[in-house]
C-alpha positions in Angstrom: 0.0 0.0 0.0 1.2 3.4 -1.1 1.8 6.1 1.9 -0.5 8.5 0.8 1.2 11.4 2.7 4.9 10.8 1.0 4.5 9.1 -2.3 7.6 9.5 -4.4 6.3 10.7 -7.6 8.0 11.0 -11.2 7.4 14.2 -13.1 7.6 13.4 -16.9 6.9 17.0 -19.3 9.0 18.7 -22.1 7.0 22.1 -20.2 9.2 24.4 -18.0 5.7 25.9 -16.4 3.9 23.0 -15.7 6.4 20.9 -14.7 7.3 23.4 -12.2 3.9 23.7 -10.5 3.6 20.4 -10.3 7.1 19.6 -8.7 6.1 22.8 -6.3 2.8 21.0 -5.3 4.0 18.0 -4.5 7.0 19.0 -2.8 4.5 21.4 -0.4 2.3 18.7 0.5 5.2 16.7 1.5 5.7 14.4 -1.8 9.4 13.6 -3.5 9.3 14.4 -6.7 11.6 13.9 -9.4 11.7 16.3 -12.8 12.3 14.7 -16.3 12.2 17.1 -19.2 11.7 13.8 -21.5 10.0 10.5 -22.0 13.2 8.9 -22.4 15.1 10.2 -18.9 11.7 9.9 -17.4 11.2 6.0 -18.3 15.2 5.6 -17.2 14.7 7.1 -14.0 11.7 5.0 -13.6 14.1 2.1 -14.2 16.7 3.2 -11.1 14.0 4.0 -8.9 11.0 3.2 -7.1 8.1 5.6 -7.5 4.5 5.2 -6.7 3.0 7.5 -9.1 4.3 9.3 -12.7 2.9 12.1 -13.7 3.1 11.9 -17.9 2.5 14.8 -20.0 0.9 13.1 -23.8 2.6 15.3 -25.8 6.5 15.7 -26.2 9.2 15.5 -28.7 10.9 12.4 -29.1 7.9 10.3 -27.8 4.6 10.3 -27.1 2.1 9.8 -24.1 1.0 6.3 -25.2 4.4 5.0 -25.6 5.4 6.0 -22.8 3.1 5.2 -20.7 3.3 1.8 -22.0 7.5 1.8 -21.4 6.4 2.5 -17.7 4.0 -0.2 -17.5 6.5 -2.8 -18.7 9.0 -1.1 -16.4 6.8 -1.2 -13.2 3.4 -2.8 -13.8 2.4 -1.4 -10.1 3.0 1.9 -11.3 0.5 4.3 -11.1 0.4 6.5 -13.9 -1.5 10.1 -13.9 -1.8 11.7 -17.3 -1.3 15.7 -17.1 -2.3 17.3 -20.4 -3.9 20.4 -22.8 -5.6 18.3 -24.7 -9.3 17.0 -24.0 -10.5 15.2 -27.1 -11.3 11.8 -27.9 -8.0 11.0 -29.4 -5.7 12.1 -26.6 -7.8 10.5 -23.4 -8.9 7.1 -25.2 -5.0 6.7 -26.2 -4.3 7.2 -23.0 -6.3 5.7 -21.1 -6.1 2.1 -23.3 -1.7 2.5 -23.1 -2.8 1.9 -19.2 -3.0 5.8 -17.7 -4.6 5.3 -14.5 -6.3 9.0 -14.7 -6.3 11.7 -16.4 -5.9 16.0 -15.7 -6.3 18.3 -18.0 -3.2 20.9 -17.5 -5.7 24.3 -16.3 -6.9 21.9 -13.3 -3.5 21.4 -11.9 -3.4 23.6 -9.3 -7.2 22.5 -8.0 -7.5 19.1 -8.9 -3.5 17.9 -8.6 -2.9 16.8 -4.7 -6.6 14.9 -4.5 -5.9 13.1 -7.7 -2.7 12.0 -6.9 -4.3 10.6 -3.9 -7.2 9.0 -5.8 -4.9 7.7 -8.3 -2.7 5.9 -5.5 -5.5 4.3 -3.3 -6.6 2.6 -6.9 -9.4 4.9 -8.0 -9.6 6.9 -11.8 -9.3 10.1 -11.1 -10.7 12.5 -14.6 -11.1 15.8 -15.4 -15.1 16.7 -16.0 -14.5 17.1 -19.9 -12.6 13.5 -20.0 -15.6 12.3 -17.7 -17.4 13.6 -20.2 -15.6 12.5 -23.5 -15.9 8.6 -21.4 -19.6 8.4 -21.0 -19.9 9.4 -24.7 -17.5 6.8 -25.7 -19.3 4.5 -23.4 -22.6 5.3 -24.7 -22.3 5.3 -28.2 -20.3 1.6 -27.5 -23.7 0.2 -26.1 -25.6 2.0 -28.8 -23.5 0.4 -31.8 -22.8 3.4 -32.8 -18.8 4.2 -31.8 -16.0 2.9 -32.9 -14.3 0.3 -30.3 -11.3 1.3 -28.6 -7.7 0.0 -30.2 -7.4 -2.7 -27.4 -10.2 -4.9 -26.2 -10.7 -2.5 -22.9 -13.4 -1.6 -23.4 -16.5 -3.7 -24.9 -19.9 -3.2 -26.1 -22.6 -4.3 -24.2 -24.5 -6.7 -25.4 -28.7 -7.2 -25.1 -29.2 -8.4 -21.6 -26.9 -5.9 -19.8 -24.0 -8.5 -20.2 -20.7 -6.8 -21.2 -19.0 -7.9 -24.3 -16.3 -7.1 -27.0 -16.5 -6.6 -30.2 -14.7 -8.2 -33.2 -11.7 -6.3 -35.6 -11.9 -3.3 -33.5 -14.3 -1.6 -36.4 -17.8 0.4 -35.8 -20.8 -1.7 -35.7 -18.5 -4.8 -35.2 -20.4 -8.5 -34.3 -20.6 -9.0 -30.8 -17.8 -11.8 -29.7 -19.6 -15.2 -28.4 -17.5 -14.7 -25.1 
């Protein structure tokens, strides 16, 4: 079980501003945090040390959010990884969130929304933004209508007449429900 009032925390973001702020929140509510201006010195850190929570910006040079957040997975699969970004569309959050992000911030909620969703994020809960929230249900919806497209990885199913969850098949809109 993660300490929730020192977590040692990895800061992964190509952005001098943000990065600070969130290295100065953690660090006043009593956190360690660690700074990486890249993917790649953030997943090598990750590979010397310990932490209980990343904090991975989706979009930088080099490398993006979904790759790597997956690096991190297969680095630490007990991990817990909190997605920091500007972007709130469809795109972003679903690639995300499928890579294996564990949450999900939009970047003008930081200073609000950062020190209870680290906390949410490390006692095993989802913490999202309202808009993400948002963009989910959608995605969610439409799934159980027919009507959107299924997510790249098998996450996330369709559900199937009855209220029983189920996949789909070739990842396509308006795929056949699996017999699973």
């Amino acid at each position: 079980m993660i300490q929730p009032d020192r977590m040692r925390c990895l800061i992964i973001d190509d952005d001098d501003s943000p990065l600070a702020l969130m290295e100065r929140l953690l660090t006043r509510a009593g956190h360690r945090a660690l700074a990486c201006r890249s993917a790649d010195a953030g997943v090598a850190a990750a590979r010397l040390t310990r932490f209980d929570v990343a904090i991975v910006y989706m979009e930088m040079p080099g490398k993006s959010g979904p790759v790597t957040i997956a690096e991190l997975r297969r680095v630490d699969p007990q991990l817990r990884i909190l997605v920091v970004s500007g972007h709130d569309d469809r795109r972003h959050v679903l690639a995300a969130l499928e890579a294996g992000a564990d949450g999900y911030l939009l970047k003008c909620e930081l200073s609000e929304s950062l020190p209870s969703s680290l906390q949410e994020v490390c006692a095993g809960h989802t913490p999202l933004s309202p808009r993400v929230a948002a963009i989910m249900i959608k995605q969610l919806r439409q799934l159980a209508r027919g009507t959107g497209s299924a997510p790249a990885t098998a996450g996330i199913g369709r559900i199937k007449p009855g209220g029983a969850p189920g996949g789909t098949t070739g990842g396509e809109p308006g795929g056949e429900p699996d017999a699973t």
